[in-house]
N, C-alpha and C positions, 0 to 999 in steps of 0.2 A: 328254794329259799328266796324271797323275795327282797329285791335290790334296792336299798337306800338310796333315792334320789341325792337326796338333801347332803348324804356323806359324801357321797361321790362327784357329786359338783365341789363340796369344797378343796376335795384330793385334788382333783381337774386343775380349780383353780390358781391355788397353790403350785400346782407343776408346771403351769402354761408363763404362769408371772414369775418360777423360778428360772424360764427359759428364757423371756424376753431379761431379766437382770442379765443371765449369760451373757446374753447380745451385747449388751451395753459395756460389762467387763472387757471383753477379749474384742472390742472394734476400738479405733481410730476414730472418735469422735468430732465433728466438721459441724457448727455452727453458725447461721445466715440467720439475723444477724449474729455477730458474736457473744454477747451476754443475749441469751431467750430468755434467762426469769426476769433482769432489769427490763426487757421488753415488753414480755406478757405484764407485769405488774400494772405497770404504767397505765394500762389499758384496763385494767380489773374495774370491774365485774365486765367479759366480756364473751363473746358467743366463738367458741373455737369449730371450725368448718374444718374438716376432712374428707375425703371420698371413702365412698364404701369400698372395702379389699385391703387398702391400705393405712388399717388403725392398728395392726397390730404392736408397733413400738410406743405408739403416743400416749400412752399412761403413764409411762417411764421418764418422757422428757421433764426437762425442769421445769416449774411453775413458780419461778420465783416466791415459793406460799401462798399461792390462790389457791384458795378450795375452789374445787370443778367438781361437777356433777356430768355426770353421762347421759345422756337420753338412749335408750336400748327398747328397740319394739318386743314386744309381747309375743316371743318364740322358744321355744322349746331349748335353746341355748342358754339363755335372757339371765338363769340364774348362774351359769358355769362365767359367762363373763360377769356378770357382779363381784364372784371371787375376784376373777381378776382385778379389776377396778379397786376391790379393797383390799388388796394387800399394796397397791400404790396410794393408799390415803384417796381413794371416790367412792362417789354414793354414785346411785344407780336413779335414773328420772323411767318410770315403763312408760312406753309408750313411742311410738311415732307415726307420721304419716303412710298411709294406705300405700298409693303408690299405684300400680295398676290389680291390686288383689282389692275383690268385694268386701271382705271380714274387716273388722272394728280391731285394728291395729292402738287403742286411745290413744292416738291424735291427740283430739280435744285436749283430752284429760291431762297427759305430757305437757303440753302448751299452755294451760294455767298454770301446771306445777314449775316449767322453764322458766315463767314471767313471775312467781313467786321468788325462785331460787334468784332473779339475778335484780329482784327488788329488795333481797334482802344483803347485798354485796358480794354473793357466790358465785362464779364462773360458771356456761354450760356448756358442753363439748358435744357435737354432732353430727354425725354423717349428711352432706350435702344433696346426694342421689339418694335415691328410695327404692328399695328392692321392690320386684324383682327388676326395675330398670326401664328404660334406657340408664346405661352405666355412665356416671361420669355427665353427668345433665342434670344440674340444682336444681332442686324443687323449690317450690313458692314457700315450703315451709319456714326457711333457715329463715330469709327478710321478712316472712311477714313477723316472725318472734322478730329481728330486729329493729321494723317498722315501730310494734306495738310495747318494745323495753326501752329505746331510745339509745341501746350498747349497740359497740362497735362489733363487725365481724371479722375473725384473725383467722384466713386462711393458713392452714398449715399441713406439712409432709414431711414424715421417716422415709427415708429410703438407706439401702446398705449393699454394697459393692456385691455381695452374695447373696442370693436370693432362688427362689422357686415358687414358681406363680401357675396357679391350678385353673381348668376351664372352667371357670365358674363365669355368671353373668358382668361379675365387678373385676374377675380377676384376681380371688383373692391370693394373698401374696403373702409367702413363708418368709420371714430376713432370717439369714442364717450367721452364725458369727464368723470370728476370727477374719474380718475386712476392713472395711471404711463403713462408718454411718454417718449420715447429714439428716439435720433439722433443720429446716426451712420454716418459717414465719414471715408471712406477708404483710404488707399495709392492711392498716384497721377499716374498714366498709361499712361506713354507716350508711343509712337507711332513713329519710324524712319522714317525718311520723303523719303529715297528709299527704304521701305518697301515691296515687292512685292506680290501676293499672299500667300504664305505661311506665310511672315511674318504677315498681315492683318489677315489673320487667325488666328494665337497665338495670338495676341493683342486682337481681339474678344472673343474669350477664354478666354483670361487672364479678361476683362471687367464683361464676365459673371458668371465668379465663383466670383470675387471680389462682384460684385452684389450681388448673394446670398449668400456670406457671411457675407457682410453686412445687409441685410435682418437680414437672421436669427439671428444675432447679435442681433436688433434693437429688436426682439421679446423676445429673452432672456432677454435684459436688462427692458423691458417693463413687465416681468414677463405673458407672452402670450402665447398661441398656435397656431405655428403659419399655422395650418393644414388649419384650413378652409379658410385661404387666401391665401393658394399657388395651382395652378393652378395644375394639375396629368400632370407628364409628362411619358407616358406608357414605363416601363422596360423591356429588353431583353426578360423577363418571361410571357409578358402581351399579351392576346389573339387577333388577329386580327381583326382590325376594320369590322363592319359589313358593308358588299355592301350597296352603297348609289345608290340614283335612276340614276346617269350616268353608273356605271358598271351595273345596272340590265336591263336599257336601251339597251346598248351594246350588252350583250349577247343575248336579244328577236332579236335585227338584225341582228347580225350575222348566229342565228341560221333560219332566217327567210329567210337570202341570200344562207343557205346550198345550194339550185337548181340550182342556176346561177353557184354557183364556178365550173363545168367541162367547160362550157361556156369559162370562164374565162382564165380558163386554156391552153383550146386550143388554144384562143387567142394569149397570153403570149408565149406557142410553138412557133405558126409563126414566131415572132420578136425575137425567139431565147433567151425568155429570161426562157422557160421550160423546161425541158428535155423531149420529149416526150415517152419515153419510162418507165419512170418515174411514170407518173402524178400520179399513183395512191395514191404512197405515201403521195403527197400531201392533200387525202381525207384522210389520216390516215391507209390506209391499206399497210402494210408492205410487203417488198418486196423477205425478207428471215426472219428463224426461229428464236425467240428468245433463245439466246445460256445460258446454264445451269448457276447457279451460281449468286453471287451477279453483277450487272451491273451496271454503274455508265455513268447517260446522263448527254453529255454534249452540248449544243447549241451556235451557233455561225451563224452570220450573213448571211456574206462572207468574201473575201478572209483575210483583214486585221484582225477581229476579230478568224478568223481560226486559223492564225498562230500563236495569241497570247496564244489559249487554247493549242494548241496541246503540247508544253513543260509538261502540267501536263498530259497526258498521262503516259511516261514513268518515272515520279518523283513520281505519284501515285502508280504507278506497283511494283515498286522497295520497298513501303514498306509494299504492300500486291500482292504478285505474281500471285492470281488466280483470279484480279478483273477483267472482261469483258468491255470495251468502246463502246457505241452508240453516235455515233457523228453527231447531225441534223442542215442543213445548209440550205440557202432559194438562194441561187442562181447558176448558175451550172459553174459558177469559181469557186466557193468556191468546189461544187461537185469535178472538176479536181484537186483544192491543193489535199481533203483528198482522190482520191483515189492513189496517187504518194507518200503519205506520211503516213499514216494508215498502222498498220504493221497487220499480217493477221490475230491476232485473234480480230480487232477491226471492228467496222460495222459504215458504212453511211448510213443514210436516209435524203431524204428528209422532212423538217419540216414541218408539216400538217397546214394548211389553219387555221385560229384560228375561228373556228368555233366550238361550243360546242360539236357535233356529232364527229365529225373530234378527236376532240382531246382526248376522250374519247376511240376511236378505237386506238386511238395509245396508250395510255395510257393500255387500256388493253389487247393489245399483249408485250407491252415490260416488265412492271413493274419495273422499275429503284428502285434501294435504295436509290439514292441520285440524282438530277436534279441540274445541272450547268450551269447558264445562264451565255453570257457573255456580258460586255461593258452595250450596253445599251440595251438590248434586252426586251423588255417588253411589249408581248404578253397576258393581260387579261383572256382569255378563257385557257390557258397553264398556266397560272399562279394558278388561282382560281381550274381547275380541278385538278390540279397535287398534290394542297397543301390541298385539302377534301379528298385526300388517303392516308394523313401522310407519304407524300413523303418530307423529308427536301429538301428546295429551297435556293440554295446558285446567288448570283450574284459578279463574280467575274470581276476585272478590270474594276469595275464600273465607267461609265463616264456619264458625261448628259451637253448636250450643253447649253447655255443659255437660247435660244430661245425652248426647249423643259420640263425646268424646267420651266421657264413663264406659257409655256401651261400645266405642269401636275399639278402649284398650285393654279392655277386657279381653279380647281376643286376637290375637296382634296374628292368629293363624289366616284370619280373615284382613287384619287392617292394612297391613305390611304387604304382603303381593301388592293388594290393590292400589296402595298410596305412592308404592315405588313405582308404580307405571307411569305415572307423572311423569314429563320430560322436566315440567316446572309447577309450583302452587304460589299464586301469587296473593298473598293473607294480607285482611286490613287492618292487621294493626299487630308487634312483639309477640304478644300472649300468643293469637291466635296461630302465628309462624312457628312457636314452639312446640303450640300440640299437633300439627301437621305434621312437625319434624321430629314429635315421639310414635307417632304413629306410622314410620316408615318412609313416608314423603324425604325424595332425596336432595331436591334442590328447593326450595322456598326462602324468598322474597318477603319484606313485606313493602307495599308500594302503595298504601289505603284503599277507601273505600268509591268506589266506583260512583255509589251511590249521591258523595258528594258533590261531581261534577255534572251527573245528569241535569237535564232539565225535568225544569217542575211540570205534573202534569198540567195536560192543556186545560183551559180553564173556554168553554163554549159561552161566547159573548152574547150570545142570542140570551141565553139562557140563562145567565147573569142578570138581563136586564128583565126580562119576563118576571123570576121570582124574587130579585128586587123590587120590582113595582108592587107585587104582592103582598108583600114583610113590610115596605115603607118602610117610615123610620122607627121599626122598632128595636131596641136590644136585642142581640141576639150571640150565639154561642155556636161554636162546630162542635160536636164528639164523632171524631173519627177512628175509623178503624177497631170499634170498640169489638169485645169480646163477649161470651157468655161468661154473667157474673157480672158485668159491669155495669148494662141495661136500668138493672134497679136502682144502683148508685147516682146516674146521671136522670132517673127520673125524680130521685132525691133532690138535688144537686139544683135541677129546675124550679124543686117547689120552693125552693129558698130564695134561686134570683128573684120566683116571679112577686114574692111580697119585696124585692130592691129596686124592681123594675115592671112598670106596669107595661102589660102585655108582650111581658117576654119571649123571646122563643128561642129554644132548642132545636139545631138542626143535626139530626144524629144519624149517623153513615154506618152501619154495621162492617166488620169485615169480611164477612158474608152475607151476601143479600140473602139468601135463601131461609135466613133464619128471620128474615122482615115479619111474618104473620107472629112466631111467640115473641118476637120483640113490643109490637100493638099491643096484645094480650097483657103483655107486663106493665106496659105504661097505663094501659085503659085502667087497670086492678088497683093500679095507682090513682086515678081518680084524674089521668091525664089525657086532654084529647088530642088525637091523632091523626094526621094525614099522612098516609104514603104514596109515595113517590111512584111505587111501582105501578100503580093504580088508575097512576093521571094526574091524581089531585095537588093543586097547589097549596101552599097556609094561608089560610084567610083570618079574618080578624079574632074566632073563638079556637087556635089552633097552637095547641101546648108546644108538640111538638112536630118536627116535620121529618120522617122517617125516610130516607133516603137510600130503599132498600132497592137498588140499581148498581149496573156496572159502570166503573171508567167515568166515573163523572165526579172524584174527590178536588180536583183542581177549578171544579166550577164553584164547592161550595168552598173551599178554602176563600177563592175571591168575593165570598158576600158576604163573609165574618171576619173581624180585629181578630178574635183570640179562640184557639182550639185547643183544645183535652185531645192528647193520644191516647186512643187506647190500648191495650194489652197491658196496660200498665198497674192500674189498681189493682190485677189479679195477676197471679205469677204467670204468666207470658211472655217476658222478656221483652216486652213494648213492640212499638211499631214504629217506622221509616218518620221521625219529625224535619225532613229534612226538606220534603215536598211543601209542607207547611211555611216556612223558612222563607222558601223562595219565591211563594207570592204574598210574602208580606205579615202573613198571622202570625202572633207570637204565639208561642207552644208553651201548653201547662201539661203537666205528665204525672202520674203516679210513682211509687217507687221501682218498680219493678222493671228495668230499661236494658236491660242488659245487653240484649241483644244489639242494639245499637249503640253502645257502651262510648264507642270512642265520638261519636255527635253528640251524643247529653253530655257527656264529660266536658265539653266543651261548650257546650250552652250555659251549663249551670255555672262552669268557672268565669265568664262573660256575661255573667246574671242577667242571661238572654233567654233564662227559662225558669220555669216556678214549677218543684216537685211539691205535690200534695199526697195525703195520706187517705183523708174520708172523704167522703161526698159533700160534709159540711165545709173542710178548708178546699174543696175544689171550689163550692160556690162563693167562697171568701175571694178565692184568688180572681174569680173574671169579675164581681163587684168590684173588686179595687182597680183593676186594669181597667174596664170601662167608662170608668170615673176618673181617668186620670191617664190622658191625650200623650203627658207627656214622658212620661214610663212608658207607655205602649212603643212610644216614637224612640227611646231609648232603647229597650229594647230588641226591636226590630236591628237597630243599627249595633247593637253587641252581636247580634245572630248572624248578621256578614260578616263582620270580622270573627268570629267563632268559626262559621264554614270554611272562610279563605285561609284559616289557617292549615285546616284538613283538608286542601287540594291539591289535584294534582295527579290523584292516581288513572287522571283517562293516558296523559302522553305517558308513565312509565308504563302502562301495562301495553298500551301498544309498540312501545319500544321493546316489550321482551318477547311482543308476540309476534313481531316483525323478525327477529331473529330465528325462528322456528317454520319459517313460510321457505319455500325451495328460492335458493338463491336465482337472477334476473337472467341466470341462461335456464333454468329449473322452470322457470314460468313463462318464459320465451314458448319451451318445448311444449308447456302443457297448455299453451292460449292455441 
């Protein structure tokens, strides 16, 4: 006979909402403050925050006659608590945030009906965590509904002297009668409605310490413990997650692909993207001797992530004089920065294939005291060997893209070992310190971005004044670091200047040279003529643009142009480093898409030390206006310092934390 949903949720619910009135009957009821509906009132229409595990009494508290709506995700419960909900006078909002599962939880959809319900004067009541967790850690959802309603947030907690709390992820928690129950209500947490990321952060923050202070309140006044209903959240001190079956996965293939990697290799040679002279090190075997004394590795991508480590080179040095550098880098631009820059007692290698074998032979020729990964660098098989020889693992300038945070919490069997290896993750900026710290990472900092205390690159004088004398005085533009996709845009973008400005030029830096010949082709098709760089040629008087399809030379053309376009930005890329820009002088115009460098545009644009554009037409709007006009450009520039100075800072705290991770001065005594 087939079973009646529909009846049997409303039996459910019915008997679930006839137990919680029990509770309430035969407890000792204990009020923080004393009147909660004169309190909630007051605050109506307002956003009620609870943790996941423990909502089970809160449709019973008093609402002084607010109507409340519930936000409930799209689970197979979802109708049995609606019961609930309406036998205490609530409606049901479906929907909530994802959380770390892939499936269409409606979000969205929930979050136009929340910001409906509480424009029309209804209260919304919500779980602050998102299953299935990190437990007891606010999501971005709660402020950003309060960012985008302009209502207050009212953390609040039942707890009851008598209880039993199940392992579940949240802990959820049975109140049992016949004890003491307490209601807790917190201060209201509003939300600035141009809040931007960092403010959404501290508002998050501020949500989840109010929550567990509230909690813990509610346990107090309920005369409880409230240990076995709060979920472990693991401390700086706490031992690294044990390899789940995707990292032990991992490793069996990787070590199982050792035979192919010289294959591989050679390949990668042809297309110039190995050094063939090289390769060895990339199986781990090193190419000179490991030099005496304590040595401190530090890992870096390519070129961008180089520049950002190599400042703590000589900031480290300065406060222990006899430390050695091993500097490993995976691509051979990055090889050309550090050998032009690495002063001689410092060593380059290539970084070994992450293969177990591999990483091991490197491992036991160099024996680093301290491992410095940067940005986002997170190699498993380096990670996991380096941190079984009690080698401290620092990551500094930590960043993680959206779309790669997606994919590492998807699998916390993989993210967790690996993130808890960390001794420390030093993140540039709130947000980024919190996905580090949902994805297992035990200690993280945030201490900014590296990036903004480097120096700008070098800009080669010679070569300044050669293709200065070439250009003369005509107008001209940078587009740096541009992308595929964008090419067409700024060859747009040119034909517009060059009817503003006669014999315009375009100096355009791909951010891969390799892609220089279909960048020509794109412009030529355009009807636009071309010299590159790569070739020899300089611009001459009939030369549209000047394609600057070459390594390590953006600091030369940043110093022959007022105003440069970043690219990665008209196209979803996440932009590029405007910070190099900055610092010798060009004011930065950028498209929407910045993210990645979130916390510098945020701070350019608040300093209106930078001009976002959307098409190719308002790019060529925005350098006609700035060309035209000496004194904006000059204003500008001078907002873009104080925008940088404000975001400094992060070279001396991260060598402050990495100084504390290095063998104390009898530790390096032994090992000089």
């Amino acid at each position: 006979m087939p079973v009646d949903k529909a009846r049997l949720n409303r039996f459910a619910g019915r008997a679930v909402a006839r137990y919680v009135d029990l509770v309430y009957r035969t407890s000792r009821i204990v009020s923080e403050p004393a009147d909660t509906g004169a309190f909630v009132r007051a605050q109506a229409p307002f956003i009620l925050a609870m943790w996941h595990g423990q909502f089970l009494m809160l449709p019973r508290v008093d609402r002084g006659g607010v109507a409340v709506r519930s936000m409930v995700a799209r689970h197979g419960d979802a109708e049995l608590i609606g019961q609930v909900l309406e036998q205490f006078g609530m409606e049901m909002i479906r929907g909530a945030g994802a959380g770390t599962r892939r499936r269409d939880r409606g979000g969205a959809q929930a979050l136009r009906a929340a910001l409906r319900t509480l424009a029309d004067g209804e209260s919304v009541a919500m779980t602050a965590d998102v299953p299935p967790g990190p437990a007891r850690l606010a999501g971005q959802g709660i402020v950003t509904l309060a960012r985008l309603s302009g209502r207050p947030i009212i953390p609040a907690a039942v707890a009851t002297s008598r209880y039993r709390a199940f392992d579940t992820w949240s802990r959820m928690t049975l109140n049992l009668p016949f004890g003491t129950l307490a209601v807790v209500a917190g201060e209201p947490i509003y939300v600035d409605r141009d809040a931007e990321d960092a403010g959404l952060e501290r508002a998050r923050l501020a949500v989840q310490n109010s929550l567990d202070a509230v909690t813990a309140r509610a346990y107090e006044l309920a005369g409880a413990d409230p240990a076995r209903a709060t979920p472990a959240r693991p401390g700086p001190d706490a031992p690294p997650a044990e390899p789940g079956l995707s990292l032990k996965v991992y490793r069996t293939l990787t070590g199982l692909a050792r035979p192919a990697a010289p294959l591989v290799l050679r390949a990668r040679a042809g297309r110039g993207k190995e050094d063939a002279l090289r390769r060895a090190e990339r199986l781990g075997r090193a190419s000179v001797p490991r030099p005496d004394g304590v040595l401190v590795w530090i890992h870096a991508a390519s070129v961008g992530e180089t520049n950002a480590a190599l400042p703590l080179l000589p900031a480290l040095r300065a406060e222990h004089p006899g430390i050695r550098f091993l500097l490993t880098t995976g691509t051979v631009t990055s090889a050309e920065v550090a050998a032009r820059r690495l002063g001689p007692d410092d060593i380059h290698q290539y970084v070994p294939l992450d293969a177990p074998d591999f990483v091991r032979r490197f491992l036991d020729h160099w024996r680093p005291q301290l491992a410095v990964f940067t940005e986002s660098e997170i190699w498993p098989n380096l990670i996991v060997e380096t941190a079984a020889r009690s080698i401290p693992l620092a990551l500094v300038n930590a960043r993680m893209s959206n779309g790669s945070f997606a994919r590492w919490r998807r699998n916390r069997g993989l993210s967790e070992p690996i993130f808890s290896r960390f001794a420390v993750v030093l993140a540039q900026n709130e947000v980024l310190a919190r996905r580090f710290g949902e994805l297992g990472a035990r200690n993280v900092l945030t201490v900014g971005n590296l990036k903004i205390d480097a120096p700008p690159p070098s800009a080669d004088a010679a070569e300044v004044r050669r293709i200065g004398e070439a250009m003369g005085s005509r107008f001209r533009m940078v587009a740096a670091s541009t992308h595929e996709g964008e090419d067409e845009l700024i060859g747009g973008a040119h034909k517009l200047l060059a009817q503003a400005f006669d014999r315009f030029c375009t100096i355009l830096v791909p951010r891969h040279p390799e892609r220089g010949s279909s960048i020509a082709g794109i412009l030529e098709r355009q009807g636009l003529a071309v010299a590159r760089r790569s070739l020899g040629a300089l611009p001459d008087a009939s030369t549209d643009v000047y394609l600057a399809d070459t390594l390590g030379e953006l600091g030369t053309f940043y110093a022959l142009s007022p105003v440069a376009f970043i690219g990665g930005s008209l196209v979803p890329r996440g932009g590029q480093n405007p910070i190099e820009a900055v610092r010798h002088g060009t004011a930065v115009i950028t498209g929407p898409h910045w993210s990645n460098f979130g916390d510098a545009y945020g701070a350019l644009l608040r300093h209106r030390a930078a001009v976002q554009v959307e098409t190719a037409d308002e790019l060529a709007r925005a350098v006609q206006s700035l060309l035209g006009d000496e004194v904006e450009l000059a204003r500008m520039r001078s907002g873009a310092q104080v925008a940088l100075s404000s975001l400094s800072g992060a070279l001396r705290r991260t060598v402050d934390v990495l100084l504390a991770l290095l063998p104390d001065k009898e530790g390096l005594r032994r090992a000089s």
